[in-house]
C-alpha positions in Angstrom: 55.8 -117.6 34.2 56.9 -114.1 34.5 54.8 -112.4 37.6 54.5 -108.5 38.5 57.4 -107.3 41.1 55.6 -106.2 43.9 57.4 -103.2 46.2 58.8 -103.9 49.4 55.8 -101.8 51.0 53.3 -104.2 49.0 55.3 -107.1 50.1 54.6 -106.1 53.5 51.0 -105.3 53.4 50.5 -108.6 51.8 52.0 -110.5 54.6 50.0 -108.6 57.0 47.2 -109.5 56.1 47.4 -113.5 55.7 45.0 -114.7 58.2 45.9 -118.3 57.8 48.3 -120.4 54.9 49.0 -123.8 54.6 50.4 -125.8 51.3 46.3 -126.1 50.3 44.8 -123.0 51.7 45.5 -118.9 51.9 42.7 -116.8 54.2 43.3 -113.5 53.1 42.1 -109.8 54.3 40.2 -108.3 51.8 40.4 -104.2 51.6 37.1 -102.5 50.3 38.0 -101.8 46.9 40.0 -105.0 45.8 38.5 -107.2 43.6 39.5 -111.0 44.2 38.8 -112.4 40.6 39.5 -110.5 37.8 36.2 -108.6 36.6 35.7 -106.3 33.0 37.5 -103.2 35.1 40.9 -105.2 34.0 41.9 -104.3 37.5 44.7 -106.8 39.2 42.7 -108.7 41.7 43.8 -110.1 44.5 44.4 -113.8 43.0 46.6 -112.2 40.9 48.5 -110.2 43.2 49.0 -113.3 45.4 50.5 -115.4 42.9 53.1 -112.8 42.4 53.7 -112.6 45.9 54.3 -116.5 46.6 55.8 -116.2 43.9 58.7 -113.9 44.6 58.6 -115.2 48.3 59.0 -119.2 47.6 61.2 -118.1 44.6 59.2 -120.2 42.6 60.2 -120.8 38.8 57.0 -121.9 37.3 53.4 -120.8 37.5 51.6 -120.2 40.8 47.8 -122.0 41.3 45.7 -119.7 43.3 41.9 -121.0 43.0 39.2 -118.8 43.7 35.8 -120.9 45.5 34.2 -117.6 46.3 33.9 -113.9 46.2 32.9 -111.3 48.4 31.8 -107.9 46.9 34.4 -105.2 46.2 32.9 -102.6 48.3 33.2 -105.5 51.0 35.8 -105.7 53.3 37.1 -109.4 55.4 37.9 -113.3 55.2 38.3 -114.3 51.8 39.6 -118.0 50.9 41.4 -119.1 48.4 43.2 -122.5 46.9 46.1 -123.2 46.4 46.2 -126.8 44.8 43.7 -128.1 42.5 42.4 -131.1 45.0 41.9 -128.1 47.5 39.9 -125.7 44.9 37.5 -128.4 44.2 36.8 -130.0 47.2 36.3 -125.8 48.4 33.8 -125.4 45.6 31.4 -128.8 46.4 31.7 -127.0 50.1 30.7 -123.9 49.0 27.9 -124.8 47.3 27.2 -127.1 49.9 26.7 -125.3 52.5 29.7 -126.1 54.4 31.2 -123.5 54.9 30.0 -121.5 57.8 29.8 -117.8 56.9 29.2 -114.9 59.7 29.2 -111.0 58.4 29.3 -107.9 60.3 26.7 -105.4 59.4 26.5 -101.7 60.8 23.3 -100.3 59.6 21.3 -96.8 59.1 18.3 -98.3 61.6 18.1 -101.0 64.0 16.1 -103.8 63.5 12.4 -104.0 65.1 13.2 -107.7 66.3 16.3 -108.1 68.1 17.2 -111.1 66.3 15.9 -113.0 63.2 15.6 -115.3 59.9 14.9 -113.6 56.7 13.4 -115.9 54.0 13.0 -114.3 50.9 12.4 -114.6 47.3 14.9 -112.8 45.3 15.4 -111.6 42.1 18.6 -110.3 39.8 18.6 -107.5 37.9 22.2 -108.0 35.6 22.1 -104.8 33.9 21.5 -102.7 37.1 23.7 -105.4 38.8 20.8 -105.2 41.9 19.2 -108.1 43.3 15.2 -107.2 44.5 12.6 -109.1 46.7 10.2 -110.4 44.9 6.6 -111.7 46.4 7.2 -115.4 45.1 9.3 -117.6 42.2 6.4 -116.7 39.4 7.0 -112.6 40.1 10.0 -112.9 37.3 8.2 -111.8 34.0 10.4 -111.8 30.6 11.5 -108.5 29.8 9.8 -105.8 28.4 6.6 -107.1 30.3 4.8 -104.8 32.9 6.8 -105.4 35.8 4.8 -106.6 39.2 4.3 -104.2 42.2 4.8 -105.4 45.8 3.0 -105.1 48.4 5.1 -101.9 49.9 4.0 -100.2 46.1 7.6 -100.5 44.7 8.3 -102.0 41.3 10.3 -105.8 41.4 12.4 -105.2 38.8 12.8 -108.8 36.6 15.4 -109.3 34.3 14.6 -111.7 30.6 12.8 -114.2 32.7 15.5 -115.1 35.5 13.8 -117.0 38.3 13.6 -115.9 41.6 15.9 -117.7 44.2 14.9 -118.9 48.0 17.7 -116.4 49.8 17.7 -117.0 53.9 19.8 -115.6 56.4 20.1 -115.1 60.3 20.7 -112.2 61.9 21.6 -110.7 65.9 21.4 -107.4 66.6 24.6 -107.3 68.7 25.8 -103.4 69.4 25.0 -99.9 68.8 27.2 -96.8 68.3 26.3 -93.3 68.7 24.2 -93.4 65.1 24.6 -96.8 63.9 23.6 -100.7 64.9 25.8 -103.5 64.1 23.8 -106.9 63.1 26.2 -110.2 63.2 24.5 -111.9 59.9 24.9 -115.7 59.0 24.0 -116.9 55.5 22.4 -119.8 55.2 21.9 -119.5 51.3 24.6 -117.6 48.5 22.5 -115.1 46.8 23.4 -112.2 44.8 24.3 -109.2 47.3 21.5 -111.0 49.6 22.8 -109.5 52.9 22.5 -106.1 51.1 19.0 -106.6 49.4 17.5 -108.5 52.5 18.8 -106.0 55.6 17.6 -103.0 53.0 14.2 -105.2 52.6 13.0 -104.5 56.2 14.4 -100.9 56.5 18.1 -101.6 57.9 20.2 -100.4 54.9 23.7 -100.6 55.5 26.2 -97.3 56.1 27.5 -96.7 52.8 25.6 -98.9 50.8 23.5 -96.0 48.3 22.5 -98.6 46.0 20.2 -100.4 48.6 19.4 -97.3 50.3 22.2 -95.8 52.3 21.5 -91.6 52.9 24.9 -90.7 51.8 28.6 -93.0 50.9 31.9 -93.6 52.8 34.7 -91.4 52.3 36.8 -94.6 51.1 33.9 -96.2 48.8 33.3 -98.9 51.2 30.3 -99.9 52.5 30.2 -101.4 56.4 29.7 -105.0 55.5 32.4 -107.3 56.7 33.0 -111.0 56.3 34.0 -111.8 59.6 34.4 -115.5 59.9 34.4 -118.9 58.1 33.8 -122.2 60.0 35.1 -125.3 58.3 36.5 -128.6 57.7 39.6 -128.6 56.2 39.4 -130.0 52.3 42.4 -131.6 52.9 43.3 -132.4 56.4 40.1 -132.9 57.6 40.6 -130.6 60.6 38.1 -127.6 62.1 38.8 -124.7 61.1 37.2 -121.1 62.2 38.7 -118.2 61.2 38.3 -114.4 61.9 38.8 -111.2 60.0 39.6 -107.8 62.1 37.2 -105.2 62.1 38.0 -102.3 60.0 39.3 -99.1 62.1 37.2 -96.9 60.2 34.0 -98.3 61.8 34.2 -96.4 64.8 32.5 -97.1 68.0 32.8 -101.1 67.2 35.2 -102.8 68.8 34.9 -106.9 69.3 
C-alpha cells in the first residue's frame, strides 16, 4: 500500500499533536476544519492522513489500520480516538455506544446560562437535508414529510424529516468561567446525538461563538466554532487500564485559560 508523502512540516505538526499512542490506541488533536472520516467533500481526513504518517514513521510495508469509533464535528476542535487494531476498534465501538466513554466539552457561549449548572433532557429531532438537529416537544412531534410541520411552544417551527423519530438527547452542564463577552460551560454528554451540544445550549438561549447555524450573531475568522472536546475517561479496550485524557484549549479562545 502506496500512502501520501507527507512534508517534514506536516510530519511535525502531526507529532505534535498525539495526545496519547500505544500499539491499540492513537488520541489525536483535532484542528477545526479537519474532517476525521472521509465525508462527500473528498477531503483527506485525518484517518487517512495518519496512516500515511505511521506509515512513513514505522516504515511499514503493508497497509496501515486506523479505525474510526467516533467523530466529532469539523467545525469542532479536541480529543479525538482512534484504533489502531481491529480487537481495539470493536471493543471502542460497543464502548461508545455504551456509554463508556466519558466525554467532557468546552463550550464558550453568546449568553450565560440562567442556572449555574444543569441537565438538559430533550427530545430531538434530525433534519438530514439541512443537516440541523431541532427540539422537539416529544417522540410523536416527527410527522412524515410534506405534512404541516408542529409549532413549539416558543412559536418556532420543529422541522421533521420523512418520519425520523425523535431521540431522548441529555447532557450536563457547569457554568465554569467568563471572559470579557463570553461564558465558557464545561458540558458532559450523557447521550450521542446529532450536534446535541449545539442544538441543546442554542435551546435555552446560550448559542455558542461561532456557531450561525444554531444562532451565533456573527462566525470565527478561522470557520471554527468554540466547542472543544476536552476529555475522554476510559477503560482501556485492551489493557484494561484508566485512562483520562485531555485536549489543550485552543489559543484563539482568548481570555480562557485552564
Amino acid at each position: 500500500m502506496i500512502y501520501r508523502q507527507l512534508s517534514n512540516e506536516e510530519t511535525g505538526d502531526i507529532r505534535s499533536r498525539i495526545i496519547y499512542e500505544d500499539n491499540h490506541l492513537l488520541v489525536f488533536d483535532k484542528r477545526p476544519g479537519e474532517i476525521v472520516q472521509g465525508d462527500k467533500t473528498g477531503d483527506e481526513p485525518l484517518s487517512e492522513t495518519l496512516k500515511a504518517f505511521i506509515a512513513a514513521r514505522d516504515a511499514k510495508p503493508g497497509q496501515v489500520f486506523m479505525g474510526v469509533p467516533h467523530r466529532i464535528d469539523r467545525p469542532v476542535s479536541g480529543l479525538v480516538i482512534f484504533a489502531k487494531t481491529g480487537k481495539a476498534l470493536e471493543r471502542l465501538t460497543g464502548m461508545f455506544r455504551d456509554g463508556d466513554v466519558h466525554k467532557t466539552y468546552l463550550a464558550l457561549c453568546c449568553k450565560a446560562p440562567k442556572m449555574k449548572e444543569g441537565l438538559l433532557e430533550d427530545w430531538l429531532v434530525r433534519n438530514e437535508k439541512q443537516n440541523k438537529s431541532y427540539v422537539v416537544d416529544a417522540p410523536e412531534t416527527a410527522v412524515p414529510e410534506g405534512q404541516p410541520l408542529p409549532k413549539s411552544p416558543t412559536g418556532r417551527k420543529a422541522a421533521a424529516f420523512a418520519g425520523e423519530p425523535a431521540k431522548l438527547a441529555k447532557l450536563k452542564y457547569r457554568h465554569i468561567l467568563d471572559t470579557d463577552k463570553y461564558h465558557l460551560l464545561e458540558v458532559e454528554l450523557l447521550t450521542g446525538r446529532h450536534h446535541q451540544i449545539r442544538c441543546q445550549l442554542s435551546h435555552i438561549g446560550c448559542c455558542i461563538k461561532g456557531d450561525l447555524k444554531y444562532g451565533a450573531p456573527r462566525s470565527n475568522p478561522d470557520g471554527s466554532i468554540c466547542l472543544h472536546s476536552y476529555k475522554a475517561t476510559f477503560i482501556h479496550p485492551v489493557r484494561k487500564t484508566v485512562m483520562e485524557l485531555t485536549a489543550t484549549v485552543p489559543g484563539s479562545w482568548k481570555g480562557v485559560r485552564l
